[in-house]
NULORO-124742 format. One record per residue (C-alpha): x, y, z; residue in three letters. Coordinates in nm, 3 decimals. Layout:
<sites>
> u, v, w, residu
> X, Y, Z, ALA $
...
</sites>
This chain:
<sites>
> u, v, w, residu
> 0.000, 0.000, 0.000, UNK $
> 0.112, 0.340, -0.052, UNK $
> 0.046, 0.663, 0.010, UNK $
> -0.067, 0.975, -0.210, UNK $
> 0.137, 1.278, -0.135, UNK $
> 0.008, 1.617, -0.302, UNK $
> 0.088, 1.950, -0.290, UNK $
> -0.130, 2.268, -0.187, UNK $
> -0.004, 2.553, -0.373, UNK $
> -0.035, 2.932, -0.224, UNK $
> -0.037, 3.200, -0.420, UNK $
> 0.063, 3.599, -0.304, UNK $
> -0.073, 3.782, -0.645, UNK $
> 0.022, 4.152, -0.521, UNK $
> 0.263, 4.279, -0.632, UNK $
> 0.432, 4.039, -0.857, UNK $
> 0.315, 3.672, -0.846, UNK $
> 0.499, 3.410, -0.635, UNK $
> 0.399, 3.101, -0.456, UNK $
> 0.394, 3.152, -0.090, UNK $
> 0.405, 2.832, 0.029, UNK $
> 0.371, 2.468, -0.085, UNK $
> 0.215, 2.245, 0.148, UNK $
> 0.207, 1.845, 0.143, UNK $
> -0.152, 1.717, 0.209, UNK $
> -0.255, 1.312, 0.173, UNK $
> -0.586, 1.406, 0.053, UNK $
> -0.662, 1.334, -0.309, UNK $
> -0.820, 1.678, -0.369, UNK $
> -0.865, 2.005, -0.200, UNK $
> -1.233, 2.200, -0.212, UNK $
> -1.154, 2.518, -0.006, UNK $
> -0.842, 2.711, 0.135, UNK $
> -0.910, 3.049, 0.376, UNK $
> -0.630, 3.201, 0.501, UNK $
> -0.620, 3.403, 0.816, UNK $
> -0.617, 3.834, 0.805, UNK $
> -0.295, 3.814, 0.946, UNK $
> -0.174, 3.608, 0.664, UNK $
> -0.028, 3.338, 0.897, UNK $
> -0.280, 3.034, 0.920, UNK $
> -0.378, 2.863, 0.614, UNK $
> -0.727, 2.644, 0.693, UNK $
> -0.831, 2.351, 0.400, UNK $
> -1.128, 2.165, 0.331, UNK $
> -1.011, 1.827, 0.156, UNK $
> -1.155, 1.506, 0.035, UNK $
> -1.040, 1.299, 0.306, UNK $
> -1.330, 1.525, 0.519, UNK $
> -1.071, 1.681, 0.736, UNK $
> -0.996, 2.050, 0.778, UNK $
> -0.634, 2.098, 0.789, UNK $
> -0.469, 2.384, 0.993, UNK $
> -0.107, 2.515, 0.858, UNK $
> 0.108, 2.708, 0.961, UNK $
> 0.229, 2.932, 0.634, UNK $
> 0.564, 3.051, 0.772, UNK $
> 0.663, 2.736, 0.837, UNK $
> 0.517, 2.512, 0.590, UNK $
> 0.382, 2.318, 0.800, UNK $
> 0.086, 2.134, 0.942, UNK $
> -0.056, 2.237, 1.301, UNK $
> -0.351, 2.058, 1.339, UNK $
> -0.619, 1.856, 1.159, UNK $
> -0.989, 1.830, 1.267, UNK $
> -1.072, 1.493, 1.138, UNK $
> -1.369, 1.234, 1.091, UNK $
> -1.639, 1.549, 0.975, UNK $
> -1.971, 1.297, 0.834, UNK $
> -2.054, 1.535, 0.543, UNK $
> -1.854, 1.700, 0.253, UNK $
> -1.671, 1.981, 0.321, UNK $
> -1.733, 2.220, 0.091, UNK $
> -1.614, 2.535, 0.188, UNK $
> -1.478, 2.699, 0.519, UNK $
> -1.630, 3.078, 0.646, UNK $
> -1.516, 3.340, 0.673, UNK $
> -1.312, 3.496, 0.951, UNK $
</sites>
């Protein structure tokens, strides 16, 4: 058995395009991303039906909220 590794891409548009972080998520797609006003916390709604917590500075993942019963479709706003 192995694993899927994929990559969540995030973008900073202004003022010349870059990607501002690349982070590696098991999930086989990704539905929704929010990031937080302070630009810090990234928060994504994947297929797997968790919401993933990162931490953009650091690439890295904080915390995932797992096991939601329904399709996560999209995450509110702040």
């Amino acid at each position: 058995m192995f694993m899927l590794i994929v990559s969540l891409f995030v973008h900073h548009l202004q003022p010349t395009p870059r990607v501002k972080a690349e982070l590696a998520s098991t999930a086989a797609a990704c539905y929704a991303l929010a990031i937080s006003p302070d630009s810090k916390v990234c928060f994504s709604c994947c297929s797997d039906g968790n919401i993933a917590v990162w931490d953009l500075h650091n690439q890295t993942l904080v915390r995932c909220l797992q096991y939601h019963t329904t399709l996560l479709s999209h995450i509110l706003r702040f």
